[in-house]
N, C-alpha and C positions, 0 to 999 in steps of 0.2 A: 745139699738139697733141702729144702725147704718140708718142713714137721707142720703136715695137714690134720694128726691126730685130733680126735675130740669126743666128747662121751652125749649118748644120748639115752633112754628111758634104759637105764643100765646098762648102754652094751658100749664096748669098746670098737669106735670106728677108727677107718683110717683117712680118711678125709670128710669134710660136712655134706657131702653131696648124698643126699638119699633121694631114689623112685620113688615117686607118690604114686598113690593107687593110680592105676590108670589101664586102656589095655596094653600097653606095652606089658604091664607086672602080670598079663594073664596066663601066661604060659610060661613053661620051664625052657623052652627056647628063646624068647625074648628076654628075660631073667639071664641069661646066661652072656647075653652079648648084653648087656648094660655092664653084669659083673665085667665083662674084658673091657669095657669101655673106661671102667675105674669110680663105679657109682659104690658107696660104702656100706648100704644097704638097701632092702627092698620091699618095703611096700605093696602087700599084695593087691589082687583086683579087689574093691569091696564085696560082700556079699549083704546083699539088699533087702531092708527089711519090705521094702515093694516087692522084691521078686515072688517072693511067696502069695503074698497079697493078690498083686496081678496075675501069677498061673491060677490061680486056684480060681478067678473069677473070670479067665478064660476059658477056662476046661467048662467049667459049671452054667457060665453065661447066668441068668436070673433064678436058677434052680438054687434057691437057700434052703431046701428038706434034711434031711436025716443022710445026706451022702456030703454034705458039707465039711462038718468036722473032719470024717477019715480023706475026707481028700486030702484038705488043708496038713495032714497031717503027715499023709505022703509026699506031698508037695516039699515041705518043710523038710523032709529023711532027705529029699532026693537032692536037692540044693544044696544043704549041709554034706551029704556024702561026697556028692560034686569038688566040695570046696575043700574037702577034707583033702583028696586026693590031690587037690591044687599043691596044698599045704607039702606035701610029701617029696611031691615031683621035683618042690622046684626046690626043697630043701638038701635033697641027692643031687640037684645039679650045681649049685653056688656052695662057694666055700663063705660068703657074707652074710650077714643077718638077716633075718625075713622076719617081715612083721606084718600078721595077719592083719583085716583090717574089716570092721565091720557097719554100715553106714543103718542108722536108726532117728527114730525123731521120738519118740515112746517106750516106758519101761514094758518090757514085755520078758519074754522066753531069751534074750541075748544073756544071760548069766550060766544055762542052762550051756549054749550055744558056745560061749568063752572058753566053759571046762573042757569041751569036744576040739574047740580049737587049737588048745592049750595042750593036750595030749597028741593032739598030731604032728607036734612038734616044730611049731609057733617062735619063733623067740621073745618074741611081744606081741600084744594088740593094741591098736590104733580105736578107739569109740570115733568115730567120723559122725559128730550129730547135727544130723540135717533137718533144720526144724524153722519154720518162721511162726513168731508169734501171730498174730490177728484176730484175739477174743479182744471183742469192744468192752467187754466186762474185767479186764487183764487188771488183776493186782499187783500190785510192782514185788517184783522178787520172785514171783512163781512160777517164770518160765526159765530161768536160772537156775531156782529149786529141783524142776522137774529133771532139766541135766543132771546135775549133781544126785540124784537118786539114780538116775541111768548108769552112771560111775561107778555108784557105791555099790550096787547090786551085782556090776560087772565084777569088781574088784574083789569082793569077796568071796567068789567064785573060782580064784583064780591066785598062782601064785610069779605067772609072770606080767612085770612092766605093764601096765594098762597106760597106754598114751591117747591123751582128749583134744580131740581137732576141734576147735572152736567155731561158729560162724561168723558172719559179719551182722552189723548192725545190731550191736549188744547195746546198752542204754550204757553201760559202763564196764568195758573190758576187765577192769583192773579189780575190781569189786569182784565180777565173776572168776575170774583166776583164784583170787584171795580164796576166794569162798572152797574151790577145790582143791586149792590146798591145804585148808584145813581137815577138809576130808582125804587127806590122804596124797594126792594126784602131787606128780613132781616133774609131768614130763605134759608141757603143753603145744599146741601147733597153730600157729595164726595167721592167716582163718583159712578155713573152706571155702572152695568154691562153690555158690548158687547157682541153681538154675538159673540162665539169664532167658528175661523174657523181650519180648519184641512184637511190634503190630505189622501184619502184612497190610496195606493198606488197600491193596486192590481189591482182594478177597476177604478184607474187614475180617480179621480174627489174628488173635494171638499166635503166635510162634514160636521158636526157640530164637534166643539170640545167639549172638558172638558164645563158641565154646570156647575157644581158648582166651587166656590171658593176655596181656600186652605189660612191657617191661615199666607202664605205669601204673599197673595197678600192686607193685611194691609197695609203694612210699608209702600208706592207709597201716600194710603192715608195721615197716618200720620207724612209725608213729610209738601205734602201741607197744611195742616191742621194746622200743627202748622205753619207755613209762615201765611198763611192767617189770622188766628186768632188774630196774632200778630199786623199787619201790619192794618189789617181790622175786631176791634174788638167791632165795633157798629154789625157786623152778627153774628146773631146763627148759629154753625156747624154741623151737622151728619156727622158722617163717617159708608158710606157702603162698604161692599164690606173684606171679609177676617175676621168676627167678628166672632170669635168659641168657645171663653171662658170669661171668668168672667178674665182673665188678658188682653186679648183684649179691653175688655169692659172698666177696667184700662188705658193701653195706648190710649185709645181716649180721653180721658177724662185729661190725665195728657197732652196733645198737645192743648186742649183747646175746644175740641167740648163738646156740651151739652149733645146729645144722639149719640143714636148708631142704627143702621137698620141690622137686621139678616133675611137672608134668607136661604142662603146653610147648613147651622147649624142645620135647623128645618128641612130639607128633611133627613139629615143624623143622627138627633135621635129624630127627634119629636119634641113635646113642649116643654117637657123634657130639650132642653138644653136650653129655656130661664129662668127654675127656676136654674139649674146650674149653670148660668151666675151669675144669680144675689146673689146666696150663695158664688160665688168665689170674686165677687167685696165687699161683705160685710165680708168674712172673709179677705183680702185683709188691707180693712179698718180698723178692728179690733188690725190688725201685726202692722198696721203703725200710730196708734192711733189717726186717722183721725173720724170724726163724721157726717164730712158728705162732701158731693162731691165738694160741694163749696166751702171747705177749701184746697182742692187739684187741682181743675178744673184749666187749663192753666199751672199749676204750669212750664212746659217743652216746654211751646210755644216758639217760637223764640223770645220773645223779654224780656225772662226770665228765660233764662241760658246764661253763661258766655261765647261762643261759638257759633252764633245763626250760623257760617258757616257750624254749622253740618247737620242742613240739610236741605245745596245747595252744597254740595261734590256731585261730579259724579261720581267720580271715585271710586276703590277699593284700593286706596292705605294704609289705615292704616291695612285694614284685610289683605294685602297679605303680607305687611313689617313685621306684627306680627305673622303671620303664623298661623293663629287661626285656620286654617284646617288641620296644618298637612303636609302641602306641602309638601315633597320629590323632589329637585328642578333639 
């Protein structure tokens, strides 16, 4: 039988398949049929640094007086107590890792927030930082900086695993990894999923788009993934974001990441498709007479194919000069 072993932000798993925050991870009943499903670990629901935000400016509506603060600050107990007792539930019912998970864009009170979640008995935390730049005055490096203070504040708060979900659209991934690793950070996830937006066109206004993923919005990751892995291979990788099958699960793994985080997959068949996953990585294994992940892991990172400009091409030129669609010109 095929050895799906593998390590991630310290913890010993049994295969790369981990729950990404999502609501499946929000309850200790849904955590428990992922566990029988054969997912390695668990990723809790995030707790938002909007939430706070948004009750506190529902409850209040335009009153910003002298009842602001203690709201705000009830608000904040009530949320964190919430989450606390997430942390507990679903720790008594899984015998797997759980790893709290907290989504921010801004250093704030999350340091404060890490040690509470650290004590309730966390195995690790995920920084999930949801942030777009857009100051027209933007110095290059300061919005990278300001993460990596979000880190460092967390991290010293704290003595388990701190794992950094990256976003998209970094000016330069690689740079940004470096830089946190310098500070410390050894367990990174790439990338987060954005808010995706959309125009109604009838009703002329903004929208949400597409929530879930499609099993092309991979490749972006396992770009950087195998660049960074390469380059910067003292870090553990995850790759989110586009994971649908047990060959995905494959392609992360051969660019050089450890695990994998699925979300969109479990809203579109359940739990169901993280035992799928892991029967297509281990029949997979079997065709290419591999034993275990560790014998294949990296194998395709950039610093371990004969070609690593494959992937920093921008362009489409070898697909359009070979015509692999078909083109009628």
């Amino acid at each position: 039988m095929a050895n799906l072993k593998t390590t991630f932000a310290g913890l010993e798993l049994k295969n790369p398949v981990i729950a990404a925050s999502s609501g499946f991870t929000a309850s200790p009943e849904r955590c428990k049929k992922l566990e029988e499903a054969g997912v390695a670990a668990i990723v809790l629901k995030s707790i938002f640094e909007e939430q706070i935000a948004e009750q506190t400016q529902k409850w209040l509506g335009d009153d910003l007086g002298e009842a602001a603060d203690s709201l705000a600050a009830y608000v904040r107990g009530d949320v964190l107590n919430t989450y606390i007792n997430l942390i507990k539930s679903v720790k008594a019912a899984v015998s797997i890792p759980v790893i709290a998970s907290i989504c921010c864009s801004r250093l704030g009170e999350w340091s404060s927030f890490a040690k509470v979640i650290e004590d309730a008995g966390a195995d690790a935390l995920e920084l999930n930082i949801m942030s777009v730049c857009t100051d027209k005055e933007y110095v290059y490096g300061s919005f990278e900086e300001q993460q990596v203070d979000i880190y460092s504040a967390v991290k010293a708060a704290v003595n388990i695993p701190v794992v950094i979900k990256l976003g998209q659209g970094l000016t330069n991934p690689v740079a940004t990894v470096n830089s946190f690793y310098a500070h410390g950070a050894r367990d990174i996830v790439l990338f987060n999923r954005h808010y995706q937006t959309d125009i109604d066109i009838e009703n002329i206004k903004p929208v949400s788009g597409e929530v879930c993923s499609t099993p092309a919005d991979i490749c972006e990751r396992l770009r950087w993934t195998a660049i960074c892995s390469a380059l910067i291979p003292s870090v553990n990788f995850a790759i989110s974001g586009g994971v649908h099958s047990g060959s995905d699960v494959v392609k992360a793994l051969l660019v050089g990441a450890r695990t994998v985080e699925v979300c969109s997959a479990l809203y579109k068949k359940g739990a169901t498709a993280a035992s799928e996953m892991l029967s297509g990585i281990e029949d997979w294994m079997n065709r290419h007479g591999y034993d275990s992940v560790e014998q294949f892991r990296g194998k395709l990172n950039a610093g371990n194919i004969s070609d690593e400009t494959s992937f920093e091409r921008t362009q489409f030129f070898a697909a359009v000069h070979s015509n692999h669609y078909n083109i009628e010109y």
